[in-house]
py3Dmol code that shows the C-alpha trace and the ligand (Angstrom):
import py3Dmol

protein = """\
ATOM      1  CA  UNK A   1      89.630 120.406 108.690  1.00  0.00           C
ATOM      2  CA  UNK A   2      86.584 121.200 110.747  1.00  0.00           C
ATOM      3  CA  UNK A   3      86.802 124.495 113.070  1.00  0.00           C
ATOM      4  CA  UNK A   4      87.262 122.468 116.374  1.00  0.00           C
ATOM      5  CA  UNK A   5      90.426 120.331 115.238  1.00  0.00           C
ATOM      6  CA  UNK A   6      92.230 124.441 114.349  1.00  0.00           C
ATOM      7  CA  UNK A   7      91.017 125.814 117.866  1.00  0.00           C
ATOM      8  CA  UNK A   8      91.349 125.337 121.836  1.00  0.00           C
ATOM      9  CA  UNK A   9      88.652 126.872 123.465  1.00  0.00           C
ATOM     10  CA  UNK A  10      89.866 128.427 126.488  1.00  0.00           C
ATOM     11  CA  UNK A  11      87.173 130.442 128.573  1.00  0.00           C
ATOM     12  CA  UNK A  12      84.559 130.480 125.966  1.00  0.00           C
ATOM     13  CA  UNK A  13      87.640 132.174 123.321  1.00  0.00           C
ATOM     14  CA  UNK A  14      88.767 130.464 120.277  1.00  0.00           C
ATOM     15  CA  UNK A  15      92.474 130.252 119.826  1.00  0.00           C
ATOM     16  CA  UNK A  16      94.116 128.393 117.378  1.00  0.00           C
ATOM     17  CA  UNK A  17      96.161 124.947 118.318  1.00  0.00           C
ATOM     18  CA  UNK A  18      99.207 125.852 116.431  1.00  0.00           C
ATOM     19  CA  UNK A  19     100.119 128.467 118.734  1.00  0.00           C
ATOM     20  CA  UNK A  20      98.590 127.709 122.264  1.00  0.00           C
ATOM     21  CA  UNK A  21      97.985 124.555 124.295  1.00  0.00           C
ATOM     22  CA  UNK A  22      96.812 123.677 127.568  1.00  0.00           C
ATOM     23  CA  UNK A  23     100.435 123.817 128.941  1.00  0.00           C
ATOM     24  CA  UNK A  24     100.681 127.383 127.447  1.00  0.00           C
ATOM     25  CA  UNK A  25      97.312 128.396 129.255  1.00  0.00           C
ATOM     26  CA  UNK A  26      99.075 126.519 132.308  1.00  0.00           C
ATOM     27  CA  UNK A  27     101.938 128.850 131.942  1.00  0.00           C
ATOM     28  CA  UNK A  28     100.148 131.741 131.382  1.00  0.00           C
ATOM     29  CA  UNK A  29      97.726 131.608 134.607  1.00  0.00           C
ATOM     30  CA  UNK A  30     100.485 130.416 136.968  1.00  0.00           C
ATOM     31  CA  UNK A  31     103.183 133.214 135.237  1.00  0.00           C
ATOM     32  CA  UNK A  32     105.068 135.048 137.755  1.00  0.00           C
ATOM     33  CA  UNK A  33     104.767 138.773 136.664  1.00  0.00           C
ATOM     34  CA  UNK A  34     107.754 141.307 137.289  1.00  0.00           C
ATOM     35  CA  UNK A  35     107.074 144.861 138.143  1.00  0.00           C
ATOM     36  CA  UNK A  36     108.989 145.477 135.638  1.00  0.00           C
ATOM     37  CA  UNK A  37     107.516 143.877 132.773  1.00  0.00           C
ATOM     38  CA  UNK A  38     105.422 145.798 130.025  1.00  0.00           C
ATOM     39  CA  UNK A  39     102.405 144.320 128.087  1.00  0.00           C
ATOM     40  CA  UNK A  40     100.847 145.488 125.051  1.00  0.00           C
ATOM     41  CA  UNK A  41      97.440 144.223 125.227  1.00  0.00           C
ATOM     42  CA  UNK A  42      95.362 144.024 121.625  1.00  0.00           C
ATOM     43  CA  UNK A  43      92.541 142.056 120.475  1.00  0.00           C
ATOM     44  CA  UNK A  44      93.588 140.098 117.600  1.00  0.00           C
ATOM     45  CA  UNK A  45      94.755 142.486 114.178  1.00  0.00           C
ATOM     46  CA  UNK A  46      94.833 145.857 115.561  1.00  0.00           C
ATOM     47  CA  UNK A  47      98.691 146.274 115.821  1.00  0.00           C
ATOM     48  CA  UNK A  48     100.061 143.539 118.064  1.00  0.00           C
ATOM     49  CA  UNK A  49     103.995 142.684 115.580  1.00  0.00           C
ATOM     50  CA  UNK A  50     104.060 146.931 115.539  1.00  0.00           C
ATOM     51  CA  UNK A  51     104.297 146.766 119.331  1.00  0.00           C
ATOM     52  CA  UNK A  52     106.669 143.755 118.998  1.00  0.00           C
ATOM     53  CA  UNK A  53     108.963 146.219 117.303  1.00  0.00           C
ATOM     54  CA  UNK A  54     108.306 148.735 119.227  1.00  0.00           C
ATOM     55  CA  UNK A  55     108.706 147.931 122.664  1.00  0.00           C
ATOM     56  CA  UNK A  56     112.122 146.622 122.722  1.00  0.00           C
ATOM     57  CA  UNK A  57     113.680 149.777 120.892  1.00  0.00           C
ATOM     58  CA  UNK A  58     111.867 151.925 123.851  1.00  0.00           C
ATOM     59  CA  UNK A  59     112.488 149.923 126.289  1.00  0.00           C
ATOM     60  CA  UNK A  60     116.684 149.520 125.459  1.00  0.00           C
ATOM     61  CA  UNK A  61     116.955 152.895 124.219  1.00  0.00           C
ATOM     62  CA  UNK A  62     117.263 152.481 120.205  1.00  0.00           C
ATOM     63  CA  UNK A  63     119.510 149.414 120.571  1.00  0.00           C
ATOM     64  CA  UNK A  64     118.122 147.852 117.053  1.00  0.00           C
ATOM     65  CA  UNK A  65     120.058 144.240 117.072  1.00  0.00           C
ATOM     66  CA  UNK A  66     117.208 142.466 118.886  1.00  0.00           C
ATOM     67  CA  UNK A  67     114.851 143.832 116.468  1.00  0.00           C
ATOM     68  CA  UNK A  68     117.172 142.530 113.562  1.00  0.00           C
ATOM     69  CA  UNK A  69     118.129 139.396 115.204  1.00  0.00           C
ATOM     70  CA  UNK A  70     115.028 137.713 117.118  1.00  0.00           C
ATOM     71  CA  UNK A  71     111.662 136.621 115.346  1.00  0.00           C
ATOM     72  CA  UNK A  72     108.883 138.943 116.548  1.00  0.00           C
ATOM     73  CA  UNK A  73     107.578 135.459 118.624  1.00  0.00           C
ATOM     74  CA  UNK A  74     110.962 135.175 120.742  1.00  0.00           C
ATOM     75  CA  UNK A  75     111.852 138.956 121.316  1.00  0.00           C
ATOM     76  CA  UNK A  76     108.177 140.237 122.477  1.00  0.00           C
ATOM     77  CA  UNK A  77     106.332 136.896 122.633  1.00  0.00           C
ATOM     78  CA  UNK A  78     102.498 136.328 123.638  1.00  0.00           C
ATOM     79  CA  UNK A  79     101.979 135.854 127.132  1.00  0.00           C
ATOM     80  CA  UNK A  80      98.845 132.849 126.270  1.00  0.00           C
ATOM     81  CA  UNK A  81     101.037 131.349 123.739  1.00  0.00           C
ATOM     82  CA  UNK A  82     103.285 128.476 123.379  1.00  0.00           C
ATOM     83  CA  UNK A  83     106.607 130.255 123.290  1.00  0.00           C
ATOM     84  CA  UNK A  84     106.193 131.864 126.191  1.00  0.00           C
ATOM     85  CA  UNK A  85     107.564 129.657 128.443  1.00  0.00           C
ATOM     86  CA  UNK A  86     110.500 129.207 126.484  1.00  0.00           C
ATOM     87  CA  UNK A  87     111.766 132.470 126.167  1.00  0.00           C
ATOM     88  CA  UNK A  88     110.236 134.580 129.328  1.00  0.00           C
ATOM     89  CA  UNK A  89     111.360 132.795 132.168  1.00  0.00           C
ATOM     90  CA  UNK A  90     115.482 133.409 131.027  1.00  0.00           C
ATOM     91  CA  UNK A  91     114.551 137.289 129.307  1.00  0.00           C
ATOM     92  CA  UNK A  92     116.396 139.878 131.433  1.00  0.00           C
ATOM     93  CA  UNK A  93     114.382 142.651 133.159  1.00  0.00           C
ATOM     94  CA  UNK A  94     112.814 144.661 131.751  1.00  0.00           C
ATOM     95  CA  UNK A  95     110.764 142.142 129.481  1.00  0.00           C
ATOM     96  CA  UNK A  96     108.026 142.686 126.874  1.00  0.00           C
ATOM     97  CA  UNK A  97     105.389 140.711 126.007  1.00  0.00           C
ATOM     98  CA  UNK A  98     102.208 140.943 124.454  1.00  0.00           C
ATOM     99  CA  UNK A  99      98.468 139.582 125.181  1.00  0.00           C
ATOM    100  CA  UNK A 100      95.337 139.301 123.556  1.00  0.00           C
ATOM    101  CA  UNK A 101      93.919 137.925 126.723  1.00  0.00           C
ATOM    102  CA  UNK A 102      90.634 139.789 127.981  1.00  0.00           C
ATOM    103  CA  UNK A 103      91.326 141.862 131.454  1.00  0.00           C
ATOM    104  CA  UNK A 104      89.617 139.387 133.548  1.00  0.00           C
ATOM    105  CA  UNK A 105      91.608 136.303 132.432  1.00  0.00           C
ATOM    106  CA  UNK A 106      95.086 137.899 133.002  1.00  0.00           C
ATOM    107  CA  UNK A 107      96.987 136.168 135.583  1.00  0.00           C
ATOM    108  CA  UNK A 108      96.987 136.575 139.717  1.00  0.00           C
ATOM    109  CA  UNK A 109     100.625 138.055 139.801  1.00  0.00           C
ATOM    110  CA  UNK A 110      99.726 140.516 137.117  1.00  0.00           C
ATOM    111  CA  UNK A 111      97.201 142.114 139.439  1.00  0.00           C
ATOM    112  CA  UNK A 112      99.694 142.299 141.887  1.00  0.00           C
ATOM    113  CA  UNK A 113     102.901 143.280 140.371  1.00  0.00           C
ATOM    114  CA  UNK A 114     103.397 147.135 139.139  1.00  0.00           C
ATOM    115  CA  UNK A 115     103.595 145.539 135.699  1.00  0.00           C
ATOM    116  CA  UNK A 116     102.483 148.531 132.615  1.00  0.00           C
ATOM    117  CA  UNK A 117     100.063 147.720 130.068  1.00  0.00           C
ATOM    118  CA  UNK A 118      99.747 149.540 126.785  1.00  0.00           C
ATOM    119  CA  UNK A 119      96.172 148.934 125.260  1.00  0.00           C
ATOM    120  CA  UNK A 120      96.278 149.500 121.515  1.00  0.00           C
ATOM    121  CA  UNK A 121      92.379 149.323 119.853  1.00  0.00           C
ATOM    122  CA  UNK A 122      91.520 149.580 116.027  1.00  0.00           C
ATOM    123  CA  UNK A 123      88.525 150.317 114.128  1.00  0.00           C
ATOM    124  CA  UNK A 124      86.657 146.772 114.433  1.00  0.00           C
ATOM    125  CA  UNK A 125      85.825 147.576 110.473  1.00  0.00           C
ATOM    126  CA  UNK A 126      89.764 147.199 109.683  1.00  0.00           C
ATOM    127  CA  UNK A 127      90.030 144.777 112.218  1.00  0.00           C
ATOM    128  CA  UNK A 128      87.227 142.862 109.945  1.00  0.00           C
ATOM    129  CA  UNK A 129      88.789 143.251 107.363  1.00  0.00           C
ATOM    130  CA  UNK A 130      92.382 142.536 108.438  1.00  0.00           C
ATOM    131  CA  UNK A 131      90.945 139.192 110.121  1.00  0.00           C
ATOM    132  CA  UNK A 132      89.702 138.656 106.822  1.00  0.00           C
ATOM    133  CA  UNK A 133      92.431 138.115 105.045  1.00  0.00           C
ATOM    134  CA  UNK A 134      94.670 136.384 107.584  1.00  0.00           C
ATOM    135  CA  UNK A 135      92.439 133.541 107.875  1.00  0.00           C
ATOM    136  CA  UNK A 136      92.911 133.549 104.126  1.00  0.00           C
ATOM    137  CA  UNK A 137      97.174 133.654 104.676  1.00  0.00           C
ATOM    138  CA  UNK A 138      96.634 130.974 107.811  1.00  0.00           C
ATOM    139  CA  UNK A 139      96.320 128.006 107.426  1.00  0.00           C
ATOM    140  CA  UNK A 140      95.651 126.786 110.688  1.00  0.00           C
ATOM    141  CA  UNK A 141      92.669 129.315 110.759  1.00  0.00           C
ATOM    142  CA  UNK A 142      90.095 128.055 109.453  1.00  0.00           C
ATOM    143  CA  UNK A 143      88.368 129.442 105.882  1.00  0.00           C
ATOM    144  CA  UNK A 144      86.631 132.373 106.533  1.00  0.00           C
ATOM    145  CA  UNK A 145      84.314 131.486 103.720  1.00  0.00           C
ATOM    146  CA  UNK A 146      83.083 134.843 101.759  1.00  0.00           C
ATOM    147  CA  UNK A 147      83.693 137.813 103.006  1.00  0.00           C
ATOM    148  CA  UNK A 148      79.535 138.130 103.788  1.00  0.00           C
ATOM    149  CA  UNK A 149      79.999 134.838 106.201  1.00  0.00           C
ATOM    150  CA  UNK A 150      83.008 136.359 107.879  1.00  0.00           C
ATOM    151  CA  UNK A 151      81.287 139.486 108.648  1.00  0.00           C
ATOM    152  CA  UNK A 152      78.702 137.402 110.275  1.00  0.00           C
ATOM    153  CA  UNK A 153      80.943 135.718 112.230  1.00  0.00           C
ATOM    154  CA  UNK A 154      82.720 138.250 113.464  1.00  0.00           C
ATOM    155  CA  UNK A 155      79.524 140.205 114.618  1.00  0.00           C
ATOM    156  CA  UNK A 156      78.283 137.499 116.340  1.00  0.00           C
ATOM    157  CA  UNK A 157      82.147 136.755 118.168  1.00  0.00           C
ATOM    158  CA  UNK A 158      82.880 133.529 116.461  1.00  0.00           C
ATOM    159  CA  UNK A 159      86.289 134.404 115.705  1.00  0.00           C
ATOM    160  CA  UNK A 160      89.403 134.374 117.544  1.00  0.00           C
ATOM    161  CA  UNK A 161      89.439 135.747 121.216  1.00  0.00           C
ATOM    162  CA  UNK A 162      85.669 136.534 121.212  1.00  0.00           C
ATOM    163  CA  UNK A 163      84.161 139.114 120.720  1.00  0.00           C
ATOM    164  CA  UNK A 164      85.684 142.724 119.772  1.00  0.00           C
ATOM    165  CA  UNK A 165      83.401 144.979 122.018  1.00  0.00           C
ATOM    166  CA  UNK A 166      83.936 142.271 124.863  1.00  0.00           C
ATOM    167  CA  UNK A 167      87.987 143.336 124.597  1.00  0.00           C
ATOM    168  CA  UNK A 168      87.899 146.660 124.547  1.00  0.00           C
ATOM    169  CA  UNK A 169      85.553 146.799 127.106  1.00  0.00           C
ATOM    170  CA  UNK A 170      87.235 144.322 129.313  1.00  0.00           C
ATOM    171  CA  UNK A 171      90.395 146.594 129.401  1.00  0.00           C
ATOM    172  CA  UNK A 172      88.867 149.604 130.169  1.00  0.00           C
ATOM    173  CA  UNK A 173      86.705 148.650 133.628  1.00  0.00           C
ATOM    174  CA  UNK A 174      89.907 148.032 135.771  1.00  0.00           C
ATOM    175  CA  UNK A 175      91.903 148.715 138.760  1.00  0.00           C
ATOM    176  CA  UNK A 176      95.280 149.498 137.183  1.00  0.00           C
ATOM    177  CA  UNK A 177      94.943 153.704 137.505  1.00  0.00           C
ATOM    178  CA  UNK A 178      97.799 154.567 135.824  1.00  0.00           C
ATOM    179  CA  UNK A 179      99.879 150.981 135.392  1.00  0.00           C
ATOM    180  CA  UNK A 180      97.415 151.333 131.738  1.00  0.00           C
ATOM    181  CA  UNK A 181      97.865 153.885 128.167  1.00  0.00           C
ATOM    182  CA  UNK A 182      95.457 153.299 125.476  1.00  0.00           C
ATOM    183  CA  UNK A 183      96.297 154.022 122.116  1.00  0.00           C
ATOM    184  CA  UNK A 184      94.586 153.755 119.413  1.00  0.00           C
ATOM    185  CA  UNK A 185      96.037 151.984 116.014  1.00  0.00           C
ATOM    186  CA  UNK A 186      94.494 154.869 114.118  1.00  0.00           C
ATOM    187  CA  UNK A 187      96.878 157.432 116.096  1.00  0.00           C
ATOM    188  CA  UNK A 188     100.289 155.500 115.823  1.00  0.00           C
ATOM    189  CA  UNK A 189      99.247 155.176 111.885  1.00  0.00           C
ATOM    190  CA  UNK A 190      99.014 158.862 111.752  1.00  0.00           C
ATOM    191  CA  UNK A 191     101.534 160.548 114.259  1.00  0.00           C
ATOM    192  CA  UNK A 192     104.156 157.760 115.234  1.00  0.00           C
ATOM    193  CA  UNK A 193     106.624 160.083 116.628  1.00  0.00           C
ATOM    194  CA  UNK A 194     103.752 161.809 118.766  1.00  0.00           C
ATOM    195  CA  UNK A 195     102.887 158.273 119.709  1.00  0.00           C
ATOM    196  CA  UNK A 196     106.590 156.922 120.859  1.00  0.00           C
ATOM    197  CA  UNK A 197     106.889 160.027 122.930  1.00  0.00           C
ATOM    198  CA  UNK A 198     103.651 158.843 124.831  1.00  0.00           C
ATOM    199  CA  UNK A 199     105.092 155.409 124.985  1.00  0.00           C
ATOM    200  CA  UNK A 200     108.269 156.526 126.177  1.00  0.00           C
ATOM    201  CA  UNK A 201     107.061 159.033 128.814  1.00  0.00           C
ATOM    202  CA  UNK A 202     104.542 156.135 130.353  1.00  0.00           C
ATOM    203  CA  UNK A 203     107.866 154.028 130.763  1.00  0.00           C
ATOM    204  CA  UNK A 204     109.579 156.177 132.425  1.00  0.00           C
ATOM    205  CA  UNK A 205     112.388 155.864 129.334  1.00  0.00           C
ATOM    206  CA  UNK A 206     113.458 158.758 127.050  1.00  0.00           C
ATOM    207  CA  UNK A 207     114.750 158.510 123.352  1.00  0.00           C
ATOM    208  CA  UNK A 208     117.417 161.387 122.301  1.00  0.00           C
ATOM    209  CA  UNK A 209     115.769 163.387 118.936  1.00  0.00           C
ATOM    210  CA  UNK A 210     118.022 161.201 116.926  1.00  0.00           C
ATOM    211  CA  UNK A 211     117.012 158.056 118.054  1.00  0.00           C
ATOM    212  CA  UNK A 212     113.287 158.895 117.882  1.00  0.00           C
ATOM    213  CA  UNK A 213     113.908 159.377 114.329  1.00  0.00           C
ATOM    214  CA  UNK A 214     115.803 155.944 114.152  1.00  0.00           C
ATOM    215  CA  UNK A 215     112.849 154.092 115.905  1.00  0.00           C
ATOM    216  CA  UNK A 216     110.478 156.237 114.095  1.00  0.00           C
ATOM    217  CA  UNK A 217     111.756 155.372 110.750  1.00  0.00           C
ATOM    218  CA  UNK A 218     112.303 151.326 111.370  1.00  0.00           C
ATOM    219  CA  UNK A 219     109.061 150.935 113.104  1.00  0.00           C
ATOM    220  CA  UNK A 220     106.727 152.123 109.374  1.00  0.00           C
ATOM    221  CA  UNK A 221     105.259 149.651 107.529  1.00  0.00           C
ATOM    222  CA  UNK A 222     107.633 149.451 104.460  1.00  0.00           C
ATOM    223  CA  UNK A 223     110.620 148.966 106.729  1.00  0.00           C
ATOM    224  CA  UNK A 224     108.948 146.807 109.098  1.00  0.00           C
ATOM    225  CA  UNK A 225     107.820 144.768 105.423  1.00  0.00           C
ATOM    226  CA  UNK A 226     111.378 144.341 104.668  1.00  0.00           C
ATOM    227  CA  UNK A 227     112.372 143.121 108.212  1.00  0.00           C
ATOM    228  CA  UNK A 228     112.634 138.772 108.061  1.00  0.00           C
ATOM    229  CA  UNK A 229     112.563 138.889 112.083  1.00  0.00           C
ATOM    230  CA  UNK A 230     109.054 140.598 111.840  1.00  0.00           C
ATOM    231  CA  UNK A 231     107.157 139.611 108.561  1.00  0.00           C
ATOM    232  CA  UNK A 232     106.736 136.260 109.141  1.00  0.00           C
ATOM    233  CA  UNK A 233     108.847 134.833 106.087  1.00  0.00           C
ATOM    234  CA  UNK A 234     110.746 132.640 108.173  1.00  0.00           C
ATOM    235  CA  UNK A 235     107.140 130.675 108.504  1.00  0.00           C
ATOM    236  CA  UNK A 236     106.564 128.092 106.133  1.00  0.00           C
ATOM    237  CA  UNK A 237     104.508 128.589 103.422  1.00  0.00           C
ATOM    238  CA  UNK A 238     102.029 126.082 104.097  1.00  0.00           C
ATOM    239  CA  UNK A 239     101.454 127.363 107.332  1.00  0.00           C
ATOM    240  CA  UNK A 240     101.442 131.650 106.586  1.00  0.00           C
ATOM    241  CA  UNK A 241     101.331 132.286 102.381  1.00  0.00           C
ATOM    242  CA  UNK A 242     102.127 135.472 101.702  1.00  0.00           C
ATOM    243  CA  UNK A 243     101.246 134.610  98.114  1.00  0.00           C
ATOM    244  CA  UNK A 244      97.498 134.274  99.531  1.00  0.00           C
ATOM    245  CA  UNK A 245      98.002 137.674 101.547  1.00  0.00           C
ATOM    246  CA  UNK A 246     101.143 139.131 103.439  1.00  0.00           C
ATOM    247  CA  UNK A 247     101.233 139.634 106.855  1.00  0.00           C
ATOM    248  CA  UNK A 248     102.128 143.274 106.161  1.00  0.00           C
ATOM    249  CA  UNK A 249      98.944 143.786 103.827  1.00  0.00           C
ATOM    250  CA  UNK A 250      97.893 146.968 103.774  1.00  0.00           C
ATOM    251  CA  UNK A 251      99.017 149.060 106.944  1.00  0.00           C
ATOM    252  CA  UNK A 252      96.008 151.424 106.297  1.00  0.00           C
ATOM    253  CA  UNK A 253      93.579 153.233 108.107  1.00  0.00           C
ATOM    254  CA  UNK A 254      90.022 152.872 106.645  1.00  0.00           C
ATOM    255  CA  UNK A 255      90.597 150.087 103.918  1.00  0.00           C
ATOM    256  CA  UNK A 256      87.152 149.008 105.455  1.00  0.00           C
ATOM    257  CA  UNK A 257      85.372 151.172 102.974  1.00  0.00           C
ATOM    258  CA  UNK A 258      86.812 149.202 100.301  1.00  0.00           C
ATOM    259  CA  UNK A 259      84.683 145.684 101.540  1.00  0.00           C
ATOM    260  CA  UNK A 260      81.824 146.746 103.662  1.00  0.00           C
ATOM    261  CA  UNK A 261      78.846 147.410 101.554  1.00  0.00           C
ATOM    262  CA  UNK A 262      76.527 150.733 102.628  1.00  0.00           C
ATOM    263  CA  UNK A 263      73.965 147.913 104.356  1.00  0.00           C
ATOM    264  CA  UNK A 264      77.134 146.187 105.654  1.00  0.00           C
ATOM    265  CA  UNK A 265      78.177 149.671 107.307  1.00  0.00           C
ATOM    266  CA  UNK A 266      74.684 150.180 108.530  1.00  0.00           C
ATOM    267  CA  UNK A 267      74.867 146.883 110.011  1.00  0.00           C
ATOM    268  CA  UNK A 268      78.177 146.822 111.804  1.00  0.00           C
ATOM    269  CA  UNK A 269      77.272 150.202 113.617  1.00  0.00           C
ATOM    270  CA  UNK A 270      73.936 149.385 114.978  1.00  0.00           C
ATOM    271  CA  UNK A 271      75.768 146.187 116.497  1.00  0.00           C
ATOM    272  CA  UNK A 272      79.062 147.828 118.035  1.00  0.00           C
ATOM    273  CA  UNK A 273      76.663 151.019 119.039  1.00  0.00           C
ATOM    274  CA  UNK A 274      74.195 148.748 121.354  1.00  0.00           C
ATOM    275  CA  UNK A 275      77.347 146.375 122.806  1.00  0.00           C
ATOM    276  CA  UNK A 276      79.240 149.950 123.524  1.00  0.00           C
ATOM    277  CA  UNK A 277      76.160 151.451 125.113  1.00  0.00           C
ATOM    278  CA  UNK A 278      76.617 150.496 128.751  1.00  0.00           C
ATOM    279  CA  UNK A 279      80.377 151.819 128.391  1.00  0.00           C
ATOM    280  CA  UNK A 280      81.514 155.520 127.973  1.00  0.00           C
ATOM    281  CA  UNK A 281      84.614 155.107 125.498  1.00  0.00           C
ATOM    282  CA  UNK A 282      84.839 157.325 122.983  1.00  0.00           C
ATOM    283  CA  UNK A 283      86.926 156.337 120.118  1.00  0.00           C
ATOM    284  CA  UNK A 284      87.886 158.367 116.981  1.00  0.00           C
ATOM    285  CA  UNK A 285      86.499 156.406 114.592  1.00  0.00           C
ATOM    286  CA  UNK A 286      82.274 156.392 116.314  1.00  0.00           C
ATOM    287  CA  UNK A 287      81.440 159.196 113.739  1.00  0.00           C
ATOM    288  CA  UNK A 288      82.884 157.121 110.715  1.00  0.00           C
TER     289      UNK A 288
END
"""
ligand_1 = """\
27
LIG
P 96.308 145.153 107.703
O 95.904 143.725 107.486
O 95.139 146.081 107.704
O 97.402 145.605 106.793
P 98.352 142.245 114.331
O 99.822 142.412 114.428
O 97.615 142.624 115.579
O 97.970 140.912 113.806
O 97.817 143.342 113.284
C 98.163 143.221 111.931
C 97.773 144.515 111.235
O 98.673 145.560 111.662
C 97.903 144.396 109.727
O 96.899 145.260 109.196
C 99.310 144.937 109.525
O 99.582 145.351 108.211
C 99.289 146.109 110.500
N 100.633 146.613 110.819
C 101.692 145.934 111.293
N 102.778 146.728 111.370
C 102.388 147.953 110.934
C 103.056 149.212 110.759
N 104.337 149.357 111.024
N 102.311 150.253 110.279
C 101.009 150.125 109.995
N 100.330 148.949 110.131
C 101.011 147.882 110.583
"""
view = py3Dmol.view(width=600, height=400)
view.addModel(protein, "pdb")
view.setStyle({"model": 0}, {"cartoon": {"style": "trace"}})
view.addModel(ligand_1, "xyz")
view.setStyle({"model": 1}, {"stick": {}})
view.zoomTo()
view.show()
């Protein structure tokens, strides 16, 4: 299947047909935001189903039957995407959702409602690398080819939603003061606890020691692995094969150094480097 029968282009971004149409991008710009509601904002592999798991548990106070209930889709679902407008519209306050939509594209009302956004970023190598091998799993991604002409591609933004340094940048020139808390994948990987405290202070909830440790302990990666409402397993196989690569893959930081060759590396910094120049974000990983 050639690349333009898998993707809608919407604003210049590629995003794939299975999962967004032009009624969903209808939806999405005329959405009518609640003050209320709480968006976890990623570009595309850097955490987005660990927020899905998240959120709710915060957000109800360690209630866990949505989390074992509802698919990941239903219970936090993407504000661009096709089940959107299914599921938001009738979700009782406070909802979650999440976006990979750049700042500038988000819709009118969310401007103007008190609405909190969590950013979470990754390393773009692991993002890479992630992206990888989820077009791999997807089928209606389209092949990445090796992973030399994926790392191409991705450099250059001809992937889904754009380009990486375009997100991140996106989200951090705005007017929200403190409706935003950025995050990095990299810190929920290696403090979660430290993380859900953050998280839980921003929404104005708070989690007793015990449930922290509840949340804590469902929200790692081999529990999360385990969990049918968030792995993707009730997918078909011909459309996600977790015989190709799970969903869950890895859960690592760093796994980058395990596919980028030392050129590769060289490569991918100089790039990121001169499209992060004009912006003052600092991000853990810049000395890697
Ligand atoms: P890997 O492919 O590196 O394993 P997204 O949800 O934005 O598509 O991101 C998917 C990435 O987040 C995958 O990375 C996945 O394994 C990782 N991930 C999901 N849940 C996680 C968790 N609980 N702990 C660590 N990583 C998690």
């Amino acid at each position: 299947m050639q690349k333009d029968e898998k993707y809608t282009v919407y604003h210049g971004l590629l995003c794939p047909k299975e999962t967004h149409s032009m009624d969903s991008f209808q939806y999405f710009e005329g959405f009518n935001m609640r003050d209320d509601d709480v968006i976890a904002v990623t570009y595309p592999k850097s955490g987005t189903i660990w927020m899905q798991e998240i959120l709710p548990l915060i957000l109800n106070g360690g209630d866990f039957t949505p989390v074992h209930t509802i698919p990941n889709w239903d219970r936090v679902p993407w504000l661009e995407e096709t089940r959107a407008a299914l599921v938001l519209n009738n979700k009782p306050s406070p909802r979650a959702m999440v976006s990979h939509m750049p700042y500038h594209l988000m819709p009118p009302t969310f401007f103007s409602s008190k609405a909190k956004v969590i950013y979470v970023a990754r390393n773009p190598k692991d993002v890479l690398v992630s992206s990888f091998y989820f077009h791999q799993m997807a089928s209606f991604l389209d092949d990445p080819g090796t992973f030399e002409e994926f790392f191409d591609k991705f450099l250059a933004g001809q992937v889904l939603f754009g380009k990486w340094t375009d997100h991140v940048k996106s989200w951090r020139k705005n007017n929200l003061g403190d409706r935003i808390l950025y995050v990095t994948y990299e810190e929920m990987v290696k403090d979660l606890s430290g993380v859900l405290i953050r998280f839980s202070n921003f929404l104005g909830r708070e989690l007793t020691e015990q449930t922290l440790e509840q949340v804590v302990s469902h929200c790692t990666f081999t529990t999360m692995k385990t969990n049918a409402m968030s792995n993707f397993s009730l997918i078909p196989r011909d459309i996600m094969d977790h015989e190709k690569s799970p969903f869950l893959r890895k859960g690592i930081v760093g796994d980058w150094k395990n596919h980028l060759s030392p050129d590769q590396e060289v490569k991918f910094n100089t790039v990121i480097k001169q499209e992060m120049a004009d912006s003052d974000i600092q991000f853990p990983w810049d000395e890697d």
